[in-house]
Backbone as JSON, one array per atom type, in Angstrom:
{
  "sequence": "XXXXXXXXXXXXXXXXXXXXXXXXXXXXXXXXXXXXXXXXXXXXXXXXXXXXXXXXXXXXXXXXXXXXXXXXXXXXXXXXXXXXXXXXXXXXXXXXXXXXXXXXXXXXXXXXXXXXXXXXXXXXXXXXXXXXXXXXXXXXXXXXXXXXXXXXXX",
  "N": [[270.59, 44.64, 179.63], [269.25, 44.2, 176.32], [268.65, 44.77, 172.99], [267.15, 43.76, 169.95], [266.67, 43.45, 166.53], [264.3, 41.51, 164.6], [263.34, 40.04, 161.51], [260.95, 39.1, 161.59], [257.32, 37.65, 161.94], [255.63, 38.61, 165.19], [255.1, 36.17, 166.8], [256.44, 34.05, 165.86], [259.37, 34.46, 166.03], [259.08, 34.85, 169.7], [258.11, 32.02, 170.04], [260.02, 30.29, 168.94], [261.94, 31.41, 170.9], [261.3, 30.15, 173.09], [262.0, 27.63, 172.78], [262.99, 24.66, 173.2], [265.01, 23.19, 171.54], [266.45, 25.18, 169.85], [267.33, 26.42, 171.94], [269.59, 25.24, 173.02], [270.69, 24.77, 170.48], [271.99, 27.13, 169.95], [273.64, 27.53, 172.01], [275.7, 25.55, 171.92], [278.58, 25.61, 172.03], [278.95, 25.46, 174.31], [278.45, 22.85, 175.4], [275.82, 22.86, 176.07], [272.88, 21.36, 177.29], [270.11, 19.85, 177.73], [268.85, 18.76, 180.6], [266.93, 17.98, 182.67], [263.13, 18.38, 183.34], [261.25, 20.07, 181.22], [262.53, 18.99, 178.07], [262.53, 19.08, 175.72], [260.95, 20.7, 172.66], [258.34, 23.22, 173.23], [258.99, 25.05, 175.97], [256.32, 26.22, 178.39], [254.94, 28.03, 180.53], [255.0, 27.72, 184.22], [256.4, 25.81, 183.92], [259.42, 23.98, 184.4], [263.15, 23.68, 182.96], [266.07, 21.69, 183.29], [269.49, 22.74, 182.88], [272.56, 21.66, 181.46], [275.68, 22.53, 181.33], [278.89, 23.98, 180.24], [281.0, 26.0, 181.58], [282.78, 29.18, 182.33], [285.02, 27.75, 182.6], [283.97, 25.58, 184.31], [281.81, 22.68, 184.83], [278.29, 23.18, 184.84], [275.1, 23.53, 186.42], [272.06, 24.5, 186.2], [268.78, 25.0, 186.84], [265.83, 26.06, 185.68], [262.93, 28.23, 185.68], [260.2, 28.68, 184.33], [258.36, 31.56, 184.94], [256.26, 33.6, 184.52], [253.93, 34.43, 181.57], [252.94, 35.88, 178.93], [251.81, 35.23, 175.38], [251.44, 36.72, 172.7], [253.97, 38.33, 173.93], [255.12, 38.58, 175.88], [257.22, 36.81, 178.48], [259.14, 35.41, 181.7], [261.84, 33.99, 182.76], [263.09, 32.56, 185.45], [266.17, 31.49, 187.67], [265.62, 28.32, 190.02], [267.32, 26.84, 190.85], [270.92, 26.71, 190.91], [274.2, 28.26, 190.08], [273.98, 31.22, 190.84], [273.19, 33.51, 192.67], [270.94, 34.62, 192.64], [268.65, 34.88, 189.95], [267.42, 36.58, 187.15], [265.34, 36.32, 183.73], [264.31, 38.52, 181.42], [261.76, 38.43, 178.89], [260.89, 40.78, 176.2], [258.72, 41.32, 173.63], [257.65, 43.01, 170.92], [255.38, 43.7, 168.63], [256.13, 45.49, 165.06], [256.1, 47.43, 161.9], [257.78, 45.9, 159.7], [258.61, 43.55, 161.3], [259.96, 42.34, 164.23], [260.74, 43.69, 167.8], [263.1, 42.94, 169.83], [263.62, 42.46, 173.15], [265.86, 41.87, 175.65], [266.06, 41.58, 179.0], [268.29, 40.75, 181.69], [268.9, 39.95, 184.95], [271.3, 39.3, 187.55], [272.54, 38.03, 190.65], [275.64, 37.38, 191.65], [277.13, 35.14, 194.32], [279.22, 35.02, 196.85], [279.55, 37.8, 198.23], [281.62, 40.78, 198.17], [283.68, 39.99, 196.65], [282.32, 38.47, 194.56], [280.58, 40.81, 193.19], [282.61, 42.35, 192.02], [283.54, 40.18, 190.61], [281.93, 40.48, 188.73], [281.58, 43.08, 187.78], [284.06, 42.59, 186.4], [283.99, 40.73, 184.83], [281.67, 39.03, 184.46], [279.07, 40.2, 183.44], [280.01, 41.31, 180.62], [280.66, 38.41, 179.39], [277.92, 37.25, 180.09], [276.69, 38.98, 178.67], [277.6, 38.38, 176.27], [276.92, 35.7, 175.38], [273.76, 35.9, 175.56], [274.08, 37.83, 173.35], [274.72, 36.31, 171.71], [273.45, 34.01, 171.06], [271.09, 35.36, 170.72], [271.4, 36.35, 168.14], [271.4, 33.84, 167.0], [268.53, 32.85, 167.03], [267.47, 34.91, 165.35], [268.84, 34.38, 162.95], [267.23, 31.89, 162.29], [264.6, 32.59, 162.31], [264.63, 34.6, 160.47], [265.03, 32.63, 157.64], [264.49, 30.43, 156.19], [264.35, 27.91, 158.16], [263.1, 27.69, 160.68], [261.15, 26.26, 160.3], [261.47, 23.51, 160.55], [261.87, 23.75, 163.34], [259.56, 24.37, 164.58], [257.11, 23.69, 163.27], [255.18, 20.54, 163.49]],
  "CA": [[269.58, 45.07, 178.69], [270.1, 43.95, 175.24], [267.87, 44.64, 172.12], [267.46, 42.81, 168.98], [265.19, 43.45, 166.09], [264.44, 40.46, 163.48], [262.54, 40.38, 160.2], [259.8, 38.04, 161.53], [256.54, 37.95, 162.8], [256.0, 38.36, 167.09], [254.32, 34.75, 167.11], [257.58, 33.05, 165.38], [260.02, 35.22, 167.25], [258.09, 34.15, 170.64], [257.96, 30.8, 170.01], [261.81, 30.49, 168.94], [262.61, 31.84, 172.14], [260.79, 29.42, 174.09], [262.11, 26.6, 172.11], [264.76, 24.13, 173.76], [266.29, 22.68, 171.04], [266.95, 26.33, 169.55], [268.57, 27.05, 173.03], [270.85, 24.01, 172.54], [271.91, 24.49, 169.62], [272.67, 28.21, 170.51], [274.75, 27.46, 173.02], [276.54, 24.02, 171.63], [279.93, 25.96, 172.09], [279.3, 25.64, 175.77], [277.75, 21.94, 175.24], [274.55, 22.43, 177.04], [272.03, 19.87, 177.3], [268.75, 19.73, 178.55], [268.39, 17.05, 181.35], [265.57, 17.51, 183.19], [261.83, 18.85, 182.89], [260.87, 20.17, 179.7], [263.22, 19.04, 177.53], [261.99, 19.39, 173.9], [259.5, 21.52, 171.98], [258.58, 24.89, 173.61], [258.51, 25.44, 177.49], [255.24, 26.84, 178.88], [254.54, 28.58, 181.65], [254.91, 26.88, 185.28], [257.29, 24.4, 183.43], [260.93, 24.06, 184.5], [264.25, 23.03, 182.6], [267.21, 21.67, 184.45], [270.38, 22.6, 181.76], [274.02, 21.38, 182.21], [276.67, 23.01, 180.24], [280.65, 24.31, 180.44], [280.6, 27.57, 181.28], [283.52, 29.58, 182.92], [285.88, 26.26, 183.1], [283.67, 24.53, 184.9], [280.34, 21.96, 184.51], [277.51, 23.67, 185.67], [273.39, 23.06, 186.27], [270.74, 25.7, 185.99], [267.47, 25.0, 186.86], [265.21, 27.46, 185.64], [261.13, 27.73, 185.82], [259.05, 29.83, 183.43], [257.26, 32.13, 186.49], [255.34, 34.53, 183.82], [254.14, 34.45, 179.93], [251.72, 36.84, 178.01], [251.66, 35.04, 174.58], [253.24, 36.41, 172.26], [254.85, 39.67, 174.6], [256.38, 38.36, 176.98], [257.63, 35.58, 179.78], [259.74, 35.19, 182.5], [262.23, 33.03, 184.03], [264.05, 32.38, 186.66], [266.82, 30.42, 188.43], [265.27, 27.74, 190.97], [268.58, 26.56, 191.18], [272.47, 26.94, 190.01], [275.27, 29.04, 190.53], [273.66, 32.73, 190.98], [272.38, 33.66, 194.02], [269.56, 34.97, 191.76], [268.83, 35.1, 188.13], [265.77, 36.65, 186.65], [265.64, 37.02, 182.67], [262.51, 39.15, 181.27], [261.93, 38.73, 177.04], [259.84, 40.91, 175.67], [258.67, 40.82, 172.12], [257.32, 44.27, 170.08], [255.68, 43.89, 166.65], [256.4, 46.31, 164.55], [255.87, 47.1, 160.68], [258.87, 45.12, 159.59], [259.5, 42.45, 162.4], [259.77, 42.17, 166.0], [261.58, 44.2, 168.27], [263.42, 41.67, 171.03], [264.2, 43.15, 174.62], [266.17, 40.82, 177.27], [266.45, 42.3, 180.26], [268.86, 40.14, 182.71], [269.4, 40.48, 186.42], [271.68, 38.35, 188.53], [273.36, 38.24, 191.71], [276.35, 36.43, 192.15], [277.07, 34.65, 195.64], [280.51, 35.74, 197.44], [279.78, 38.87, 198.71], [281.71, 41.79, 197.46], [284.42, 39.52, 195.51], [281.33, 38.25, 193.5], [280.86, 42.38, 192.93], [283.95, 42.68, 191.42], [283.81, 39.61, 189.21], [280.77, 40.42, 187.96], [282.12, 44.25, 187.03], [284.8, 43.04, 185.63], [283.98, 39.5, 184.04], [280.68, 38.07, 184.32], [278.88, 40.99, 183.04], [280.58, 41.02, 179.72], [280.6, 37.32, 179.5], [276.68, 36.56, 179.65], [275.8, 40.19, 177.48], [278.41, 37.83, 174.75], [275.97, 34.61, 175.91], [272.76, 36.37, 175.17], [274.03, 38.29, 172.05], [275.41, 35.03, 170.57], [271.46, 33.5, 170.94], [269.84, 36.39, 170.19], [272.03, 36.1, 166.42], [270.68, 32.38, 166.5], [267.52, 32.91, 167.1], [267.05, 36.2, 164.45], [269.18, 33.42, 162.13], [266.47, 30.91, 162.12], [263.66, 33.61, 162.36], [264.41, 35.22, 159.35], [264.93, 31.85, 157.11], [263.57, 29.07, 156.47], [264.95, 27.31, 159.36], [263.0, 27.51, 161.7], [259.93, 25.49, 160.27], [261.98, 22.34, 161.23], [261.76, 23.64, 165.12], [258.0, 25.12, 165.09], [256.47, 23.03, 162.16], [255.56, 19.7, 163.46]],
  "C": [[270.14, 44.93, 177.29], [268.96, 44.27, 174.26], [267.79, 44.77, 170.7], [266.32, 42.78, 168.28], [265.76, 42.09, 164.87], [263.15, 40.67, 162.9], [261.96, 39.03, 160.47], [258.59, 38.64, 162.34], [256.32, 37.63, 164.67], [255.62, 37.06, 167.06], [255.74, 33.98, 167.06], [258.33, 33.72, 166.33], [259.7, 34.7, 169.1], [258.57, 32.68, 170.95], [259.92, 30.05, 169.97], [262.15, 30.17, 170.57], [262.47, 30.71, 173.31], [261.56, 27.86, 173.88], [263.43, 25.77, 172.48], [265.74, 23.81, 172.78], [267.11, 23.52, 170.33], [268.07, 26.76, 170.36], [269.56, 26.39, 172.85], [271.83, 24.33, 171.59], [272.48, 26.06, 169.41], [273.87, 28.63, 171.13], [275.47, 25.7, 172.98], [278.08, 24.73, 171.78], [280.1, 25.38, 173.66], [278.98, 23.64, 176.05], [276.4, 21.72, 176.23], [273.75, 21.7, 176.37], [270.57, 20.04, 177.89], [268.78, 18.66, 179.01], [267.42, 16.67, 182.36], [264.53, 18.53, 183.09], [261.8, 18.89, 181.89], [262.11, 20.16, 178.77], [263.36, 18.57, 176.02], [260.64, 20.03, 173.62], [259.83, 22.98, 172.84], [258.47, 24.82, 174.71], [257.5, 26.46, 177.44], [255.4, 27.34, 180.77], [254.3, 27.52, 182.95], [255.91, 25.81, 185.21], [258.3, 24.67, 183.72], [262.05, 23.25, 183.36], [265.36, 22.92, 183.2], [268.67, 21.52, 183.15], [271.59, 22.44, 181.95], [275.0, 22.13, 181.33], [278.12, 23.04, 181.08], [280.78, 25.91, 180.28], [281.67, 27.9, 182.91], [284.84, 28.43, 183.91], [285.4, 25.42, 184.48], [282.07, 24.06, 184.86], [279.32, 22.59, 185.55], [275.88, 23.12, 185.36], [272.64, 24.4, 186.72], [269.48, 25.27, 185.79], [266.76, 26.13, 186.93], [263.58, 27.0, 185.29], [261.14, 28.94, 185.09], [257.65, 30.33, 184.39], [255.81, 33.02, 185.41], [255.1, 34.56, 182.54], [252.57, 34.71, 179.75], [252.05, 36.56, 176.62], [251.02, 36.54, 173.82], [254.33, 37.87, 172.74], [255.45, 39.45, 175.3], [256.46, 37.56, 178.01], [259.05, 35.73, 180.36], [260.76, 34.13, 182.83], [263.69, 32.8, 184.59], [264.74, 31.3, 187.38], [266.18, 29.79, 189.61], [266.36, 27.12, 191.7], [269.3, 26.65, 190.04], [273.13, 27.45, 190.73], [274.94, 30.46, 190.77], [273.07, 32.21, 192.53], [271.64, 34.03, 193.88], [269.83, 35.22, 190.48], [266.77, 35.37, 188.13], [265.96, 36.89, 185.05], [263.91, 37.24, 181.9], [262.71, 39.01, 179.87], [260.76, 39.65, 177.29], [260.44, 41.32, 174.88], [257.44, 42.31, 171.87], [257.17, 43.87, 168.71], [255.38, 45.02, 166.42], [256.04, 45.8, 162.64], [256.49, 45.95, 159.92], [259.17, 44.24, 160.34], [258.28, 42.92, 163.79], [260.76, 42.73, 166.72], [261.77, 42.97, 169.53], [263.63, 42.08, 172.11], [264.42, 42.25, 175.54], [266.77, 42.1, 178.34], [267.15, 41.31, 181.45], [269.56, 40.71, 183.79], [269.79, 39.39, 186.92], [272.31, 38.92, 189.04], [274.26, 37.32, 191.76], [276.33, 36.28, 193.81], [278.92, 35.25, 195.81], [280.34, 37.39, 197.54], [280.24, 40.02, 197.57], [283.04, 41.09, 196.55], [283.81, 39.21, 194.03], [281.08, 39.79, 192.94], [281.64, 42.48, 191.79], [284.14, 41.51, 190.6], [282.4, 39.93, 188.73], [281.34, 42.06, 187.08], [283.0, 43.77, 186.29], [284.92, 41.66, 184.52], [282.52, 39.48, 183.72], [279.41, 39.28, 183.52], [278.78, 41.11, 181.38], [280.52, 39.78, 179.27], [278.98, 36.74, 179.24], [275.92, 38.12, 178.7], [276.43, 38.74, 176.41], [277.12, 36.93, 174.45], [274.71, 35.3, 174.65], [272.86, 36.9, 173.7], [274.03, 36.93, 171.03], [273.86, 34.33, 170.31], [270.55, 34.26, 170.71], [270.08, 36.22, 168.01], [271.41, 34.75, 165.95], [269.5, 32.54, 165.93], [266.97, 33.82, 165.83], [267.64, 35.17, 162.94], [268.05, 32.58, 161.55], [265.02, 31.41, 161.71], [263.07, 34.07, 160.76], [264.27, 34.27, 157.93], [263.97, 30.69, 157.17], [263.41, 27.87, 157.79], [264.08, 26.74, 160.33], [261.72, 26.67, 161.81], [260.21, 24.06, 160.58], [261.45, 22.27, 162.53], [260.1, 23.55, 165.18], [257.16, 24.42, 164.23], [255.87, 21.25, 162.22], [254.37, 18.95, 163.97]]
}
């Protein structure tokens, strides 16, 4: 559970979120990529992205589908495939006088039993809150400036 207010309106905020090449360049430390389905502009609902990156010293793929989205409050989505043995991550989006309040809510299961347990308490845990915070700072980055009429402006 992580939550993240930014000095924009819920529509921009929203949209951001949805936005691949935002995610990209979010997470360019890790070098992810978008390489299959929707892979530019905003993902919609029903739509999948298949994303490759470097994550925990080693190349990984995450296929994830957009299961749920209530323009501009909130969408869904979830691992169809990867490395979890489940992943669900919930946004929702709160306007407010000043902004938008942000709320991720992420649930996964690792695979291995009760070793997976125990790296998740004591690694993985810690590790994708950093993830999420580090793209939530992007995202509120681009939000609040000019920035982001490059992504959403077009």
């Amino acid at each position: 559970h992580l939550t993240t207010f930014i000095e924009a309106p819920v529509e921009r905020v929203f949209d951001l979120c949805r936005n691949i090449q935002l995610h990209k360049e979010s997470m360019k430390q890790h070098k992810e990529e978008a390489v299959g389905g929707t892979r530019f502009g905003l993902i919609e609902k029903d739509e999948t992205v298949t994303w490759k990156a470097k994550h925990i010293f080693k190349t990984r793929i995450l296929r994830i589908k957009m299961t749920d989205m209530q323009k501009p409050l909130r969408f869904v989505d979830e691992q169809s495939q990867g490395s979890f043995k489940e992943m669900k991550h919930e946004h929702f989006f709160k306007p407010c006088e000043n902004g938008t309040i942000m709320i991720d809510l992420f649930h996964f299961e690792s695979p291995y039993g009760a070793i997976g347990k125990w790296l998740n308490i004591f690694y993985l845990n810690r590790y994708i809150k950093k993830l999420i915070k580090h793209r939530n700072k992007t995202i509120k980055e681009y939000a609040e400036s000019n920035k982001w009429k490059v992504l959403l402006e077009r």
